[in-house]
C-alpha positions as CSV (number, residue, x, y, z in Angstrom):
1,X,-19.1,1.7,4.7
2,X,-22.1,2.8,2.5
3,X,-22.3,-0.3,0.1
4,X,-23.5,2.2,-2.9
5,X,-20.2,3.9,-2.2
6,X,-18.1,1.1,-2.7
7,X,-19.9,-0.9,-5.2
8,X,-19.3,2.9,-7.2
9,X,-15.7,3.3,-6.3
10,X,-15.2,-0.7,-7.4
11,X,-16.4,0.4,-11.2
12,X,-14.4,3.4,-11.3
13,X,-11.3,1.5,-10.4
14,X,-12.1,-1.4,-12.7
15,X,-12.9,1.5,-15.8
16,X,-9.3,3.4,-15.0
17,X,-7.4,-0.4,-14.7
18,X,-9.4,-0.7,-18.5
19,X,-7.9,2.5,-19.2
20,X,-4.2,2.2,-17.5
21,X,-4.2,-1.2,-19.9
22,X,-5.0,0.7,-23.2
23,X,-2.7,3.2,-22.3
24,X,0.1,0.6,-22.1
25,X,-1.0,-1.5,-24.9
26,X,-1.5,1.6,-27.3
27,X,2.1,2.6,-26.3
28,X,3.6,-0.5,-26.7
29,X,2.2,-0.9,-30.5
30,X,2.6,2.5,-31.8
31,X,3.5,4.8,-28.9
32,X,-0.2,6.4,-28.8
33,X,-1.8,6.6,-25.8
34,X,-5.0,7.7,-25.0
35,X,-6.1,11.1,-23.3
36,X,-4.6,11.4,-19.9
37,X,-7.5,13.5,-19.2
38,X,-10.0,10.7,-18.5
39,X,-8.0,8.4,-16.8
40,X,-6.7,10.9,-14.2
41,X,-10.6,12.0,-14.2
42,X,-11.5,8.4,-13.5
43,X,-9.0,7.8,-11.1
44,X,-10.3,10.4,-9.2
45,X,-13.8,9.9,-9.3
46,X,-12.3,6.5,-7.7
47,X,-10.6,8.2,-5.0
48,X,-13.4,10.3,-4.1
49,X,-15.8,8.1,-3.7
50,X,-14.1,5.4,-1.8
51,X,-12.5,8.2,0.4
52,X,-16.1,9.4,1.5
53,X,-17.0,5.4,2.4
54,X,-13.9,5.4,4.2
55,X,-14.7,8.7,6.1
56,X,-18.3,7.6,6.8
57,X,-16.6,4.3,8.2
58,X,-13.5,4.9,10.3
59,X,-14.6,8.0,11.7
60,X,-16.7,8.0,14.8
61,X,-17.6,10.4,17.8
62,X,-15.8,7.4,19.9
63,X,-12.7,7.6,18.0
64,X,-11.5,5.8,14.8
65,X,-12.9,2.4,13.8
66,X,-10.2,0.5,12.2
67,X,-11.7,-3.1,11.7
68,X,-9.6,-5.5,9.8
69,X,-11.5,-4.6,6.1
70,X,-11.6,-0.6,6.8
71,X,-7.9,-0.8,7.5
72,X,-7.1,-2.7,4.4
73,X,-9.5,-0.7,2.7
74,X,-7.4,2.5,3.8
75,X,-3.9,1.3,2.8
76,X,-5.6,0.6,-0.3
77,X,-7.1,4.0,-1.3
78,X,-3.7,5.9,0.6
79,X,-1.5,3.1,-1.9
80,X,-4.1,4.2,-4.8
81,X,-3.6,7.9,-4.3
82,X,0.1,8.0,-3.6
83,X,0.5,6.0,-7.3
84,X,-1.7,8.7,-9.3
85,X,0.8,11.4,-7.3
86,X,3.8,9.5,-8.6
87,X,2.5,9.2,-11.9
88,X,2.9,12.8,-12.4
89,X,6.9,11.6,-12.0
90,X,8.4,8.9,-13.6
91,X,6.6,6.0,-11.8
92,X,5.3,4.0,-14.3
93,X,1.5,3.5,-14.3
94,X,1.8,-0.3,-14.7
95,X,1.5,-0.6,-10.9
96,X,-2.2,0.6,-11.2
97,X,-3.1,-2.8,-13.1
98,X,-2.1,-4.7,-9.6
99,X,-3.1,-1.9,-7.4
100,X,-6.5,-0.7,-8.4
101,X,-7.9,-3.5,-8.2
102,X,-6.8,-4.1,-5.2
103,X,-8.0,-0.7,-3.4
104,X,-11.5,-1.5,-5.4
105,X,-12.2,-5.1,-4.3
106,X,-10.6,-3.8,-0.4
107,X,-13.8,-1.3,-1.0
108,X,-16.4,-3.7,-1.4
109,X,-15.3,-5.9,1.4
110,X,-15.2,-3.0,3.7
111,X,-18.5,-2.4,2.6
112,X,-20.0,-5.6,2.5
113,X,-18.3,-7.7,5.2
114,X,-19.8,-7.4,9.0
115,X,-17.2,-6.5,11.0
116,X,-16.6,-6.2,14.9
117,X,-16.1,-2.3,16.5
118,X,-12.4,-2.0,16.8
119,X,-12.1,1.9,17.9
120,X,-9.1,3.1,18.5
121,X,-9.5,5.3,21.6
122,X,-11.0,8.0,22.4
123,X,-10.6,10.9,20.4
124,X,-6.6,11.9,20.3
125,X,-4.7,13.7,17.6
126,X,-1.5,12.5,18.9
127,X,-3.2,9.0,18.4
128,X,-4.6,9.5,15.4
129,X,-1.4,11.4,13.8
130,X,0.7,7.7,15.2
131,X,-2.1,5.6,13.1
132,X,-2.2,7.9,9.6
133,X,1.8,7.7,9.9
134,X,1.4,4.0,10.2
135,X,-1.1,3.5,7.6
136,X,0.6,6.1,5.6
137,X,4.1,3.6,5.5
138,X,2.4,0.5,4.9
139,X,0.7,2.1,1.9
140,X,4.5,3.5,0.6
141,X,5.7,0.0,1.4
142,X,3.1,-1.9,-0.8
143,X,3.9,0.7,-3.6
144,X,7.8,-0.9,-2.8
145,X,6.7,-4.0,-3.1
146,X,4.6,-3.9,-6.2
147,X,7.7,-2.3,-7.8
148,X,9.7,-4.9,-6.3
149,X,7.4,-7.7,-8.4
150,X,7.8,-5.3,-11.4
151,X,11.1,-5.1,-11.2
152,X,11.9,-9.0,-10.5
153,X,9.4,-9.1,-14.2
154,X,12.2,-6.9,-15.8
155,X,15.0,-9.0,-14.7
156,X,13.5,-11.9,-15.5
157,X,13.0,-11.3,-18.8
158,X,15.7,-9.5,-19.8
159,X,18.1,-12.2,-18.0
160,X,15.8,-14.9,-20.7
161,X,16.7,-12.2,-23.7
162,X,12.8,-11.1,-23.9
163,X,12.6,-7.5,-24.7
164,X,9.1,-7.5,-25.9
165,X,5.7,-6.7,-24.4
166,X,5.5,-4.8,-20.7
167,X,9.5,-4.3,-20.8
168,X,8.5,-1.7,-23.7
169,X,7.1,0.8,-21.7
170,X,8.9,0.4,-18.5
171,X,11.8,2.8,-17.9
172,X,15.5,1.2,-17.2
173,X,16.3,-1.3,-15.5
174,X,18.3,1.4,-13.2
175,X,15.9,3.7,-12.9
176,X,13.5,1.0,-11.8
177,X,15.9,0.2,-8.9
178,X,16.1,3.7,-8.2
179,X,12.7,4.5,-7.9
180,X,12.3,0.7,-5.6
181,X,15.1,2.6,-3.2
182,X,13.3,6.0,-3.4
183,X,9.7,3.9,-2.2
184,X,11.7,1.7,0.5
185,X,13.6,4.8,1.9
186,X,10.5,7.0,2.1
187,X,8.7,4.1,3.7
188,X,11.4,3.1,5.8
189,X,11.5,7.0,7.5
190,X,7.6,6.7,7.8
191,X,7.6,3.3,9.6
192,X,10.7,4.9,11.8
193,X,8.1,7.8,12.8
194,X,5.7,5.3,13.4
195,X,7.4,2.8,16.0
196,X,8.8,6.1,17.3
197,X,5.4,8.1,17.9
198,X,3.7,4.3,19.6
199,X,6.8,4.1,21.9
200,X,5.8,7.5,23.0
201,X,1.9,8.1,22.9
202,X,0.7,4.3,23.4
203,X,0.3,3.0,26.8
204,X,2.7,0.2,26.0
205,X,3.5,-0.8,23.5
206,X,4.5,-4.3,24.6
207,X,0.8,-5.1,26.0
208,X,-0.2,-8.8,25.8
209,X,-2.4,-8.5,22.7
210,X,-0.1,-6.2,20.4
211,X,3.4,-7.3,21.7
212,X,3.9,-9.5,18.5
213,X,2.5,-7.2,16.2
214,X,5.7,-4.7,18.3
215,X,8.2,-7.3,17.4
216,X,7.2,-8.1,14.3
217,X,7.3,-4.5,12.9
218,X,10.3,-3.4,14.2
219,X,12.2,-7.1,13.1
220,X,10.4,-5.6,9.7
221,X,11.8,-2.0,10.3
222,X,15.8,-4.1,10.7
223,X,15.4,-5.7,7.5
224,X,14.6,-2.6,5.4
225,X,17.6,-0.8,7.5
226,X,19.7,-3.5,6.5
227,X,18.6,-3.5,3.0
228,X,19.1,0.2,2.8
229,X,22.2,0.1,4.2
230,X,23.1,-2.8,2.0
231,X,22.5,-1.0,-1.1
232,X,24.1,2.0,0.0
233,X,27.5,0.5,1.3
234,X,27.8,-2.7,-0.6
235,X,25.6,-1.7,-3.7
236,X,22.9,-4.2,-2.9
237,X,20.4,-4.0,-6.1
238,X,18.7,-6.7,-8.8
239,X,17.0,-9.7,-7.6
240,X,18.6,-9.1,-3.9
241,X,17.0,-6.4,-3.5
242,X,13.7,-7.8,-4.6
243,X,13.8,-10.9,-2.0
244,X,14.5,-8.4,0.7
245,X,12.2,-6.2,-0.2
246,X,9.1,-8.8,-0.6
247,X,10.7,-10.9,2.3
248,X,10.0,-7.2,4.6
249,X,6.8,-6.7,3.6
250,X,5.5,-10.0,4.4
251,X,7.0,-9.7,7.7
252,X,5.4,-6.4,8.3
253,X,2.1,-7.4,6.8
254,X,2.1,-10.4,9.0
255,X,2.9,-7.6,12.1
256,X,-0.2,-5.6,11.5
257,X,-2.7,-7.1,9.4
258,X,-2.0,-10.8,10.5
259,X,-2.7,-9.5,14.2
260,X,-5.8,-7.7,13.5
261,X,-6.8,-11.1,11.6
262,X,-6.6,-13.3,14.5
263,X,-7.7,-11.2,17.1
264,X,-10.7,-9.6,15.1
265,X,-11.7,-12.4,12.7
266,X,-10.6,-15.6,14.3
267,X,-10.8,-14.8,17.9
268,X,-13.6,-11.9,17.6
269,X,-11.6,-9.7,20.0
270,X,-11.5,-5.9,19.6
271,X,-9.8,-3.6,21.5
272,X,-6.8,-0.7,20.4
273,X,-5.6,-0.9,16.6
């Protein structure tokens, strides 16, 4: 990734997380806020620019290159650009003072780190379509997550009678738990589509070097089934809801990401992603 790029895309996020936090401080002193018009144009300018490092990066006449830095570099920038989209909603933007940071500083390491080739295969839109679908859920699945730890913020403080500050701005306490289901279901059918479409366009799927990244994501796909199902039969919701929610993402997380950390980073090894 072109270090210029990222170093670029690192300010931009930093200067719309500045502005996300005025937004949410002038609203919670007066209910101001400031012109939407130049953080959404900042938040693009992010976008853009760490979407063109990322381009430059992952795709290659061999196939795509998805080191360990340009994959967490991806989620990031898909998590960054799925929160503006639900911005336009009821979503509330204090995610983005967790998340853009995040995609930023998952910029600059993809930039700056070395890292070893890790192509995918050859080129293959069936192949390709399995690994955006799979990036495309873990990216839904962090925006769960973060609403998860905003959520679990909420409860906290309400449950310690502390209405002030954040809890200002956030919507209810309901609709919070709405919106966590909405992210988990959403991420839940994309993660489906993704074990589905590597059952059926990988070689297998239980090969020596991914078979407990296999296990690991679909023990991860159970747990969010039986959350879901939880909540929609037994009306799962508050801070059970958050513990299976965070305990799912670690497992999944430790599926993909902590498999492409020892193979590629620990044992230098690259190979499929």
């Amino acid at each position: 990734m072109h270090p210029l790029l990222t170093a670029l895309a690192m300010l931009a996020y930093l200067l719309t997380t500045a502005l996300v936090a005025v937004q949410l401080r002038g609203r919670m002193r007066n209910g101001t806020a400031i012109d939407s018009r130049l953080l959404l144009g900042t938040w693009l300018l992010a976008l853009i620019l760490h979407g063109v490092a990322l381009w430059q990066a992952i795709v290659t006449p061999e196939g795509l290159d998805l080191g360990f830095f340009r994959a967490l570099s991806a989620v990031g920038w898909m998590a960054a650009a799925l929160l503006l989209v639900s911005c336009f909603g009821r979503v509330s933007i204090s995610l983005g003072l967790v998340l853009l940071p995040f995609a930023g500083i998952s910029a600059v390491l993809a930039g700056s780190l070395p890292e070893i080739s890790f192509i995918a295969g050859h080129p293959n839109a069936r192949l390709d379509l399995h690994i955006f679908i799979s990036l495309l859920a873990y990216s839904v699945l962090t925006l769960a997550t973060l609403q998860a730890l905003l959520l679990a913020y909420q409860i906290r403080h309400l449950h310690n009678h502390q209405p002030g500050g954040l809890l200002r701005v956030l919507p209810p306490l309901a609709e919070m738990e709405h919106l966590l289901f909405r992210f988990i279901l959403l991420g839940f059918i994309l993660l489906t589509i993704a074990l589905a479409s590597g059952f059926v366009y990988l070689e297998d799927m239980f090969a020596q070097h991914v078979v407990h990244k296999t296990i690991l994501s679909i023990a991860a796909w159970f747990i969010y089934g039986v959350l879901l199902f939880g909540h929609w039969r037994f009306g799962w919701r508050g801070r059970l809801a958050v513990n299976w929610t965070l305990g799912a993402f670690v497992v999944l997380m430790l599926a993909y990401f902590g498999s492409k950390l020892v193979l590629e980073l620990i044992l230098g090894r690259g190979g499929a992603a």
